[in-house]
C-alpha positions as CSV (number, residue, x, y, z in Angstrom):
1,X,74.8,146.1,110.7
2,X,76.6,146.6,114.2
3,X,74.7,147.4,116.9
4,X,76.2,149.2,120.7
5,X,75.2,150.6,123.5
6,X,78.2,152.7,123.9
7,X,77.0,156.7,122.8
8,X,80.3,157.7,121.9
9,X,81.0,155.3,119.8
10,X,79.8,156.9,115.7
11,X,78.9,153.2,114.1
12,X,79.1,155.1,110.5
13,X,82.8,157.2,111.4
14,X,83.9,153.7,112.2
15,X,82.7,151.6,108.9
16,X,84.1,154.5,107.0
17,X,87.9,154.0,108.8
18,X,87.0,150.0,108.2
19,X,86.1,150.6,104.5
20,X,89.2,153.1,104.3
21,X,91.9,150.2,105.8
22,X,90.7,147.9,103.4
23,X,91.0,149.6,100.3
24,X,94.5,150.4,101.3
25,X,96.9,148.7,98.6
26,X,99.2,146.1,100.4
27,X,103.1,147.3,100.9
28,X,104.8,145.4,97.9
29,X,101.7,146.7,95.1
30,X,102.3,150.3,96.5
31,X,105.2,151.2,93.8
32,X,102.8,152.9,91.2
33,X,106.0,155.0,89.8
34,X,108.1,154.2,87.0
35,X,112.2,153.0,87.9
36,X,114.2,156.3,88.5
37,X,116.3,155.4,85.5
38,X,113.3,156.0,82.9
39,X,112.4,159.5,84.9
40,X,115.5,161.6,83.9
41,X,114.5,163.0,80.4
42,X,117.0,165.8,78.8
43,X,115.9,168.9,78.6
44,X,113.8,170.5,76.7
45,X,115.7,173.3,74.5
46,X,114.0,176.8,73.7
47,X,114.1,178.0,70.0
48,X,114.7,181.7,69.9
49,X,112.4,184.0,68.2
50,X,113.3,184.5,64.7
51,X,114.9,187.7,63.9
52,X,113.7,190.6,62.1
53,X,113.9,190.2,58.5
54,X,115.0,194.0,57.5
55,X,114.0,194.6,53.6
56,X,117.2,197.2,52.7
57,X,115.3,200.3,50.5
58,X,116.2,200.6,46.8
59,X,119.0,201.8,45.5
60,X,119.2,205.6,43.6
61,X,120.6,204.4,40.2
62,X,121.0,208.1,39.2
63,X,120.1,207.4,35.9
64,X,118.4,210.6,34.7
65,X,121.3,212.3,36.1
66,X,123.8,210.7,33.9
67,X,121.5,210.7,30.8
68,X,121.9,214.5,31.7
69,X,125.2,214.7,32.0
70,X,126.1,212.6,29.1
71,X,123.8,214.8,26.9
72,X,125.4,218.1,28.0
73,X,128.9,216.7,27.8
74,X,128.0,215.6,24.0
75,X,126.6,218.8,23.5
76,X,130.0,221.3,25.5
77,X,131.9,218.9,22.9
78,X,130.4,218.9,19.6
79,X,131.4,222.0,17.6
80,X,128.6,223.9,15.9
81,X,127.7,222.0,12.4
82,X,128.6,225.3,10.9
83,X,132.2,225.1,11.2
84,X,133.6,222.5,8.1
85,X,134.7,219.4,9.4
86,X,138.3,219.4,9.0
87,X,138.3,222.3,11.7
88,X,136.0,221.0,14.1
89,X,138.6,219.1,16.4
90,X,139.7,222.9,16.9
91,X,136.5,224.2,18.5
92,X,135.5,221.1,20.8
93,X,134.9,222.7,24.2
94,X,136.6,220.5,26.2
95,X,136.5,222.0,29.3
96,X,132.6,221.5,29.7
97,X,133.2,217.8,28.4
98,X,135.5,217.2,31.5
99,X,133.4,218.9,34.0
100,X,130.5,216.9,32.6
101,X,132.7,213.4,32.7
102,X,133.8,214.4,36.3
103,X,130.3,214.7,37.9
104,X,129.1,211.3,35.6
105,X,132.1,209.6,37.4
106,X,130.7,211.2,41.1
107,X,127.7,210.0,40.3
108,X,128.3,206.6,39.4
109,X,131.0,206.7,42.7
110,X,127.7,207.4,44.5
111,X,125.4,204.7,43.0
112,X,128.2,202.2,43.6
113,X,128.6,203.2,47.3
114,X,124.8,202.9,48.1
115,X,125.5,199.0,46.4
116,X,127.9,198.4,48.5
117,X,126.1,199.6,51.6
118,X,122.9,197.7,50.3
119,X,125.0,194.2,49.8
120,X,126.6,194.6,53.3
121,X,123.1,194.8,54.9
122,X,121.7,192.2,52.8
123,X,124.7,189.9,53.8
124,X,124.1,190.7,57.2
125,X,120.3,189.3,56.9
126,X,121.5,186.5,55.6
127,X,123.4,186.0,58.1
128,X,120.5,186.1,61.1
129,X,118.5,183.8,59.0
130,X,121.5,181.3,58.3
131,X,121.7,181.4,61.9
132,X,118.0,181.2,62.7
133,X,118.4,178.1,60.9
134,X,120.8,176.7,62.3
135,X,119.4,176.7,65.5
136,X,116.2,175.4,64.5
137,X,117.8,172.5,62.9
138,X,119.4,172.0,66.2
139,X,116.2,172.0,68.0
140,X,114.8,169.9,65.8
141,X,117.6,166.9,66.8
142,X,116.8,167.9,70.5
143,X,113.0,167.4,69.9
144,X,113.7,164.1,68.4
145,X,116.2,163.3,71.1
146,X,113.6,163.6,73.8
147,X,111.1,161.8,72.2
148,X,113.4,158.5,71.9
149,X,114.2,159.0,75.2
150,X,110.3,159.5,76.5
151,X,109.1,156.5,74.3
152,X,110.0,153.4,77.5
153,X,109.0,155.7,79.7
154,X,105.5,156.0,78.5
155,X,105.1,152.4,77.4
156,X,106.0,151.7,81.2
157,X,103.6,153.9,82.5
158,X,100.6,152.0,80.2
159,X,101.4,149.0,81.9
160,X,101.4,150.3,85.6
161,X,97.5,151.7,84.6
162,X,96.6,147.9,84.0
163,X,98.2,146.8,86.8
164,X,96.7,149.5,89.1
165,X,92.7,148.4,88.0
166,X,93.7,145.1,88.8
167,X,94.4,146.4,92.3
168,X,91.3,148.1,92.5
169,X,89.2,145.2,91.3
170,X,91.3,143.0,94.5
171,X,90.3,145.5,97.0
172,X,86.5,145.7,95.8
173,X,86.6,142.4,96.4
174,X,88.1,142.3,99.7
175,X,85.9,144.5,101.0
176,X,82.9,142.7,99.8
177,X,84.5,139.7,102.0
178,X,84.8,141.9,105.3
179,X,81.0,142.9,105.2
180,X,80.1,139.5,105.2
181,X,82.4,137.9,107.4
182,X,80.1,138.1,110.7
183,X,82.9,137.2,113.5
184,X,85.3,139.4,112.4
185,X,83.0,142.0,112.7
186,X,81.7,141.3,116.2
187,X,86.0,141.3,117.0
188,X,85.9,144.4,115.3
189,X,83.1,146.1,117.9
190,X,85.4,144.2,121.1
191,X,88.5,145.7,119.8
192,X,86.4,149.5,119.5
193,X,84.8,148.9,123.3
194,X,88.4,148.3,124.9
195,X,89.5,151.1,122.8
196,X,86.7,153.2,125.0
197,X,88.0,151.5,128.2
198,X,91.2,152.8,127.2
199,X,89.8,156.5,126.2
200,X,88.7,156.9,130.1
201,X,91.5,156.0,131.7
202,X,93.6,158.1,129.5
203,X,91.2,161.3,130.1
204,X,91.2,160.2,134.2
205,X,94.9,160.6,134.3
206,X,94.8,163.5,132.2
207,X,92.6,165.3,135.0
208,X,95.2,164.4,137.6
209,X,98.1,165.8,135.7
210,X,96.2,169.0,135.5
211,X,95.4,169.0,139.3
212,X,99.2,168.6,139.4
213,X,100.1,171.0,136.9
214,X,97.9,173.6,138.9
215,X,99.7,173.2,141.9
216,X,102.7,173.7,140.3
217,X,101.9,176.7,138.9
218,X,100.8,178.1,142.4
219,X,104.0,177.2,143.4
220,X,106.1,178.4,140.7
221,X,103.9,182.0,141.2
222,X,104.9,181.6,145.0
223,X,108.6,181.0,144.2
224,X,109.0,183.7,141.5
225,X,107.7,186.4,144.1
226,X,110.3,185.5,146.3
227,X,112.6,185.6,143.9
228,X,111.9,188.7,142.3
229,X,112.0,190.2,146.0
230,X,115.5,189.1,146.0
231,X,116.6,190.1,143.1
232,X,115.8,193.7,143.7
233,X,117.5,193.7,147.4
234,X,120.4,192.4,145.3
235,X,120.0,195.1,142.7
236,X,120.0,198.0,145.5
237,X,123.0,196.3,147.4
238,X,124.9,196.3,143.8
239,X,124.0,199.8,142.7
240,X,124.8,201.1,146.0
241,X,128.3,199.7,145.7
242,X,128.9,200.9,141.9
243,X,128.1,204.2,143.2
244,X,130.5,204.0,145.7
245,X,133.2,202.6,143.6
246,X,132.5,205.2,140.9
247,X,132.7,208.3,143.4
248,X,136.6,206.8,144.5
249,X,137.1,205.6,140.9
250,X,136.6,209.2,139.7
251,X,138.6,210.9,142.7
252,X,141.5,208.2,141.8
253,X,140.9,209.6,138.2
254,X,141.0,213.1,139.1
255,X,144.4,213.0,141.5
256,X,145.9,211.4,138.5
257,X,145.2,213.6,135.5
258,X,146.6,216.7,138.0
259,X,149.4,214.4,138.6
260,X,150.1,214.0,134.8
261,X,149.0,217.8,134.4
262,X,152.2,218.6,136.5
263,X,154.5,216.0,134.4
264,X,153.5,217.0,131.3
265,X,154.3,220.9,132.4
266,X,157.6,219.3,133.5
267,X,157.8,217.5,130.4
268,X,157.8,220.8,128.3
269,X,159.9,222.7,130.5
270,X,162.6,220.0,129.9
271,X,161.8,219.8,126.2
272,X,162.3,223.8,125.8
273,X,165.4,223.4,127.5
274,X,166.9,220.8,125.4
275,X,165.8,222.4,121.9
276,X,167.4,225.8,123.0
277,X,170.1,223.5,124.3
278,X,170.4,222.0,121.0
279,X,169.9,225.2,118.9
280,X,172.8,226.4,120.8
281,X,175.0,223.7,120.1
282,X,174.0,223.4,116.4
283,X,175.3,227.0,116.2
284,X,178.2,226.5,117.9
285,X,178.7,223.8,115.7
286,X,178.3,226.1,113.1
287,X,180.8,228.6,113.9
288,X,183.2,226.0,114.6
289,X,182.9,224.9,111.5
290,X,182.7,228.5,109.7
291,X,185.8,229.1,111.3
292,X,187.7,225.7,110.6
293,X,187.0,226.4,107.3
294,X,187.7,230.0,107.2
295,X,190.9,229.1,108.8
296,X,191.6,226.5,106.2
297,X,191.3,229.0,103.8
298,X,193.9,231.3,105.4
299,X,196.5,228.7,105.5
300,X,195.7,227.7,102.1
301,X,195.8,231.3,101.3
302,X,199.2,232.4,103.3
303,X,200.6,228.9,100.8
304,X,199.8,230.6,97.8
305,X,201.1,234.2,98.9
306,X,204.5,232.3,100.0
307,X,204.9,230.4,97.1
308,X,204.0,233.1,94.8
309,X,207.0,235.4,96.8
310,X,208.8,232.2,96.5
311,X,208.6,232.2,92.7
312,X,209.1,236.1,92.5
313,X,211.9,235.8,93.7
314,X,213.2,233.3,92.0
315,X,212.3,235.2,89.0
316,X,214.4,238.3,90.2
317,X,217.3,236.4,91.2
318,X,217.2,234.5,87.4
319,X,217.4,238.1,86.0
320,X,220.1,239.0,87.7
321,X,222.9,237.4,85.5
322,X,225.7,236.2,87.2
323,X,229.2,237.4,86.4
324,X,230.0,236.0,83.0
325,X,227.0,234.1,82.4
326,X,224.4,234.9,79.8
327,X,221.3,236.1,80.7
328,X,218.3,233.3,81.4
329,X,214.6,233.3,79.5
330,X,212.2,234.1,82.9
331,X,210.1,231.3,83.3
332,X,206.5,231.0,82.2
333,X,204.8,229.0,85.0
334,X,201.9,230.6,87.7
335,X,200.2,234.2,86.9
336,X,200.8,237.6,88.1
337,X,201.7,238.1,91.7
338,X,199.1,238.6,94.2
339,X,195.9,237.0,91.2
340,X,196.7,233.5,92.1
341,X,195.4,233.8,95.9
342,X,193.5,236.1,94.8
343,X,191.4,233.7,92.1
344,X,192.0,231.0,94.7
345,X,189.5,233.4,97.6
346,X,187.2,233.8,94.5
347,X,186.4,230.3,94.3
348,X,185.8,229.9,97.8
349,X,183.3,232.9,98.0
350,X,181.6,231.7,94.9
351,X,182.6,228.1,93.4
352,X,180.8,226.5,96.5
353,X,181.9,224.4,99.3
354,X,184.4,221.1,98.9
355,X,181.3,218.9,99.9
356,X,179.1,220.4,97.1
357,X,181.4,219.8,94.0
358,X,182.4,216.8,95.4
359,X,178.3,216.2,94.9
360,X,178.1,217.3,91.3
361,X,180.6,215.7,89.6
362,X,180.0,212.1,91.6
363,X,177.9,212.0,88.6
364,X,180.5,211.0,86.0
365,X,182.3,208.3,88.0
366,X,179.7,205.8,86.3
367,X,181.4,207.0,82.6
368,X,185.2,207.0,84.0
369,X,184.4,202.9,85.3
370,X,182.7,202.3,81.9
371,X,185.9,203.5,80.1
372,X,188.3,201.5,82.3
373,X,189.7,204.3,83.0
374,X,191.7,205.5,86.6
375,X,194.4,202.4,86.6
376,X,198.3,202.1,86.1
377,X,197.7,201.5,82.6
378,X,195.3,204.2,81.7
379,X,194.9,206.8,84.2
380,X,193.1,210.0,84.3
381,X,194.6,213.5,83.8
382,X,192.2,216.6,85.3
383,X,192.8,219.8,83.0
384,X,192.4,222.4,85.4
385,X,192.3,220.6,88.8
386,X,191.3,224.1,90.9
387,X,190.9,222.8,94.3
388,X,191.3,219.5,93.9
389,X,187.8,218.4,94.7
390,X,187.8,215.6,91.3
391,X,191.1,214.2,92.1
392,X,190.1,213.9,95.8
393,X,186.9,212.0,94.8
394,X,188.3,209.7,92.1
395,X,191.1,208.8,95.1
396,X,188.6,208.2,97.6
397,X,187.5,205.9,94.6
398,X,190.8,204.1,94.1
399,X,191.0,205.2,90.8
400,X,194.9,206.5,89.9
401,X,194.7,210.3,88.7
402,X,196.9,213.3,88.5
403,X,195.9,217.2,88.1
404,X,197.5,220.1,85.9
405,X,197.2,223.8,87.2
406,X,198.5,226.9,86.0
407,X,197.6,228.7,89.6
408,X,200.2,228.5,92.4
409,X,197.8,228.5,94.9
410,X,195.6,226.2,93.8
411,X,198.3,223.5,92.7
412,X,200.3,224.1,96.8
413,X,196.5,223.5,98.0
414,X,196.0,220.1,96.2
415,X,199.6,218.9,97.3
416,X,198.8,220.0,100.9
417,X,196.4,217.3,100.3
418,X,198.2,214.5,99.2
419,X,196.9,214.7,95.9
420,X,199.3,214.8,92.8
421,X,199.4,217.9,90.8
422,X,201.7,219.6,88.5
423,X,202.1,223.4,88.0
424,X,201.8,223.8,83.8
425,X,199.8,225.1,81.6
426,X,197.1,223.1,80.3
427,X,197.7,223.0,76.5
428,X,201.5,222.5,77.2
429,X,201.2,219.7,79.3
430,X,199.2,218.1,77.0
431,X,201.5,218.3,73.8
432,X,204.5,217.0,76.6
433,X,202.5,213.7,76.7
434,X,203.2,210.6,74.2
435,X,200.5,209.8,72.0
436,X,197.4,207.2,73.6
437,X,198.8,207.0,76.8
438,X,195.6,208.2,79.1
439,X,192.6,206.3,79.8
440,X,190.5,209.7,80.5
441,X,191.2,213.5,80.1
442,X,188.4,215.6,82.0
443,X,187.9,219.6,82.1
444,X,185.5,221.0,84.6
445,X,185.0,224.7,84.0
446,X,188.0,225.7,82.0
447,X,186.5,225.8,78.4
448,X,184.9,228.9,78.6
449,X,188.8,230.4,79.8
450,X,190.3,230.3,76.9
451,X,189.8,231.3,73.2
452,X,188.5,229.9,70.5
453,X,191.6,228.5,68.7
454,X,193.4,227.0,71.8
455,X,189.8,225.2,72.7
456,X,190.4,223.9,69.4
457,X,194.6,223.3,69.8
458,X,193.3,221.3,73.1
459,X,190.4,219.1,72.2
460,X,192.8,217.4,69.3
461,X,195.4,217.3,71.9
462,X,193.3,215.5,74.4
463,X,192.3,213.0,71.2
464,X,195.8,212.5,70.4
465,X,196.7,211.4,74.2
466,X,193.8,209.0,75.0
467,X,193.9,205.7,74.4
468,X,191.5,203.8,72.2
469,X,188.0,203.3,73.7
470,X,189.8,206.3,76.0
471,X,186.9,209.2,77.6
472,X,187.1,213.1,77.2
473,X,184.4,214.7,80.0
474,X,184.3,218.2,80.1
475,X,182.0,220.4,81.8
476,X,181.0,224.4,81.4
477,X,178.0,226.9,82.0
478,X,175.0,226.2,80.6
479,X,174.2,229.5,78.3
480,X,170.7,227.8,77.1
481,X,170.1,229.1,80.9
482,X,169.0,232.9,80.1
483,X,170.1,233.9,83.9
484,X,173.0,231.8,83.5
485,X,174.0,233.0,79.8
486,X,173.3,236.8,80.4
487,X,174.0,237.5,84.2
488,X,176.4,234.7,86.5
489,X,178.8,233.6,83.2
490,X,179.4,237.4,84.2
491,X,181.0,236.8,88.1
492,X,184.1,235.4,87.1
493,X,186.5,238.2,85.8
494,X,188.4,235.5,84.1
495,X,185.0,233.7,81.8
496,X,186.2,235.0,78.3
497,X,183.3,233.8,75.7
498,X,180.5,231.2,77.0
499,X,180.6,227.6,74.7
500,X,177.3,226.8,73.5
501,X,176.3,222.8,74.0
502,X,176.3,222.0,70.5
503,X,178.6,223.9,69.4
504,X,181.2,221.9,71.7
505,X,179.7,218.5,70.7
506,X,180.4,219.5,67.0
507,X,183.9,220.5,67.6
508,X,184.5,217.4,69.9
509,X,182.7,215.5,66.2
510,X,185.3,217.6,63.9
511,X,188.2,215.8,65.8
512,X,187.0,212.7,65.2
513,X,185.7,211.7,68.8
514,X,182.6,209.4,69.1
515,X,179.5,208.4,71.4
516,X,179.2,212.0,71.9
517,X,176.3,213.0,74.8
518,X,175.3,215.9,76.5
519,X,173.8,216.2,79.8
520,X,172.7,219.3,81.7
521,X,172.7,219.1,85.5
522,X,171.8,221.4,88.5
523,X,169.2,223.0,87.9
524,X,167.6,225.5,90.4
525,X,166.0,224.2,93.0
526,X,163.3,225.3,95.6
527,X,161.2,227.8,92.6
528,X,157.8,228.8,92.7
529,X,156.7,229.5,89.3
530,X,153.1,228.5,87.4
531,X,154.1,226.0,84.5
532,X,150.9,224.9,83.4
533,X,150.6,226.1,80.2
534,X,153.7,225.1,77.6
535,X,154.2,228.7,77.1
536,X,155.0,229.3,80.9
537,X,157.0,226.0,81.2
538,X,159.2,227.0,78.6
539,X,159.8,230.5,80.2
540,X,160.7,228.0,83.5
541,X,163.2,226.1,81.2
542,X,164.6,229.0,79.8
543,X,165.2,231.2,83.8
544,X,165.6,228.3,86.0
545,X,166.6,225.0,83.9
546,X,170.0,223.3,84.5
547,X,172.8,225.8,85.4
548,X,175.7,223.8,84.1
549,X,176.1,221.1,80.8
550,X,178.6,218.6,80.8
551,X,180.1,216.7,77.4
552,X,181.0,213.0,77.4
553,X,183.2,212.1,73.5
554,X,185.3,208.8,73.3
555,X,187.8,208.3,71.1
556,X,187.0,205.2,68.9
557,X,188.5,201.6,69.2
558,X,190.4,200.7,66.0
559,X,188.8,199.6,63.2
């Protein structure tokens, strides 16, 4: 037993901490743990519940039912036993017999449909359960998977609970040893007094690191007054200054916004003046423009009246025979005097502008390349050339064209342009023409001039004079257009019958053209009208749908 003077020393605490150190395993005996290799086990699957097993109900076989309806069909089809034999076949009542085989046959079409239903859910059962089984099976391998894995793992840990007694039984013993060892234990009690010796110089030099630390905290409360007391002279110096600095900040501010006030009244002013500025000059723009054109017009209009005084009097003097010379046939080229210039005026009040056409029928240069059309070898001939707007495009397009006109005004006005155009009639022209010599023959708005049987004389006529592969565009008022059909086809004094769509495509079909399309184009623009029900939006197609069709035919390639 130790024995010590010293009262802070707790004999008992201290054997305990002795008795403690010495059961403590030695470092290399402290690996009690199997080798990481035989830790990792594979997981252990989950079998899923097994499904519901749904019994499917039992199936209506029906079979009083039929037993019914066989008996009453036997009994609408056997004759009364009354009537001889040989005349029985005569008085079977068929008619019940049928009714009575009909229901049988529903009925048995029933029973087999609830079979059919039953097998499908009874297949379906069998199906959970074949799966069921199949993943208990795979369980089953995973279970027996694990367990070969597991089985070095556990044999390893049998042998680490042997080994770990043995340690056991070595420290027992070691202990025993210490207690009755004498000098070690008398080293043991020097050891714990210089441990004491050490305990109050460590709590000696504690107190003098708190008499330090208290010091310094006086200090630091010293030094944090002061510096508090600076901090708010500071603050006052700074605040005064931001105050300052705000007041001439905001005057600064001020001064400038009435300075941009004044610019942006400026600003205004000036923009006022240079909208009226530029109203002004977009209507004196305007009027120049108005009156270019309208002066255009009277020079293309003064033309016309000269050359039709021109021809009239060439007419006059051709009447007047010369002294012994037969009288001359007067010449069938232009109109009556004074309609020419006037149908030429007409268009420009209600045709449109140049710019305009030139707008709408851009849309059939795409069918003019396609063709090949508009070279040496197979140019285009316009039926009906007007103004000239066509032939101007398609030479703006290097594309080689020429015009027929049977107005005098209107032909002068194309040549005044540079364009080439020939004073004829239409149809004539045509027929003067060898056969397959044009690459495209177009019409805009001429069909509806004349009648029926020259529409006819000049469709063949235009077939005859195209090439192979050759295009025939012509365009006309759409009379699917109610407005169109029944009030504008009306304007023009010279419109004799409006041409349906289909009615041209099937006389274009009847002399033997090809490829045949229709499109209608312009319709009217900027409407407001509810279309949101199909019998409004067909009352929109039929008042404000496209205003004009056009007809694209080709004459086929040889065979």
């Amino acid at each position: 037993m130790i024995e010590t003077t010293i009262a802070e020393i707790d004999v008992a605490e201290l054997m305990e901490r002795v008795r403690a150190e010495a059961l403590r395993p030695k470092p290399p005996r402290r690996v009690l743990l199997p080798p990481a290799e035989s830790a990792s086990l594979p997981p252990v699957a989950m079998l899923p519940a097994a499904p519901a097993v749904w019994i499917p109900g039992t199936v209506k076989s029906r079979r009083d039912r039929l037993d019914a309806l066989v008996q009453s069909a036997r009994e609408n089809n056997e004759p009364s036993s009354k009537i001889p034999k040989f005349l029985r076949r005569f008085f079977r009542k068929q008619g019940g017999y049928n009714r009575a085989v009909v229901e049988s046959i529903g009925a048995l079409s029933k029973t087999t449909d609830d079979l059919t239903r039953r097998v499908g859910e009874i297949t379906t059962c069998l199906g959970q359960l074949n799966s069921w089984l199949l993943a208990l099976h795979e369980q089953s391998d995973a279970d027996a998977n694990w367990m070969k894995a597991a089985a070095p793992g556990i044999s390893k840990f049998a042998g680490y609970e042997s080994e770990l007694r043995q340690l056991l039984k070595s420290a027992g013993a070691t202990l025993d040893a210490l207690s009755a060892d004498q000098p070690k234990r008398e080293e043991i009690e020097r050891k714990v007094a210089g441990l004491e010796e050490h305990r109050v110089a460590l709590a000696e030099r504690i107190g003098a690191a708190e008499t330090q630390f208290a010091a310094f905290e006086k200090h630091a409360d010293v030094t944090s007054a002061e510096l508090r007391s600076r901090i708010e002279q500071l603050g006052r110096a700074f605040e005064s200054d931001v105050t300052q600095t705000a007041q001439q900040t905001g005057d600064h501010l001020r001064n400038l916004q009435a300075q941009t006030d004044r610019l942006g009244v400026h600003v205004n002013n000036l923009q006022s003046y240079v909208d009226k500025q530029v109203v002004e000059a977009s209507a004196i723009r305007h009027s120049f423009d108005q009156r270019v054109n309208d002066i255009i017009t009277d020079a293309a209009f003064v033309k016309g009246e000269l050359s039709e005084y021109g021809l009239l009097l060439r007419q006059i003097l051709a009447r007047e025979p010369k002294p012994g010379a037969s009288p001359k046939k007067p010449s069938k080229t232009g109109g009556p005097v004074g309609l020419d210039s006037f149908y030429f005026n007409f268009e420009n009040r209600f045709r449109g502008s140049r710019r305009e056409i030139k707008q709408r029928v851009a849309f059939y240069l795409p069918f003019i390349r396609r063709a090949g059309a508009g070279t040496a070898r197979r140019p285009i001939l316009d039926l009906g050339c007007g103004r000239g707007e066509w032939l101007e495009l398609l030479k703006e397009h290097k594309l080689q064209a020429r015009g027929v006109d049977l107005n005098t005004t209107m032909a002068t006005h194309c040549k005044g342009l540079g364009l080439k155009v020939r004073l004829a009639d239409a149809l004539e022209h045509l027929r003067s023409l060898r056969a397959n010599s044009q690459g495209a023959v177009t019409g805009f708005h001429i069909i509806e001039h004349v009648a029926f049987e020259t529409l006819m004389n000049l469709f063949g006529e235009a077939r005859r004079v195209l090439q192979a592969g050759g295009v025939a565009i012509f365009e006309s008022p759409n009379c699917k257009n109610l407005v169109v059909g029944a009030c504008n086809f009306n304007i023009d004094p010279t419109h004799r019958n409006p041409v349906f769509p289909d009615t041209a495509e099937f006389m274009l079909s009847s002399h033997g053209f090809e490829k045949i399309r229709i499109e209608y184009l312009s319709p009217v623009s900027d409407i407001r009208f509810d279309s949101s029900t199909p019998e409004l939006a067909t009352i929109k197609d039929l008042l404000y749908g496209p205003q004009d069709f056009g007809i694209i035919a080709y004459k086929p390639n040889p065979r």
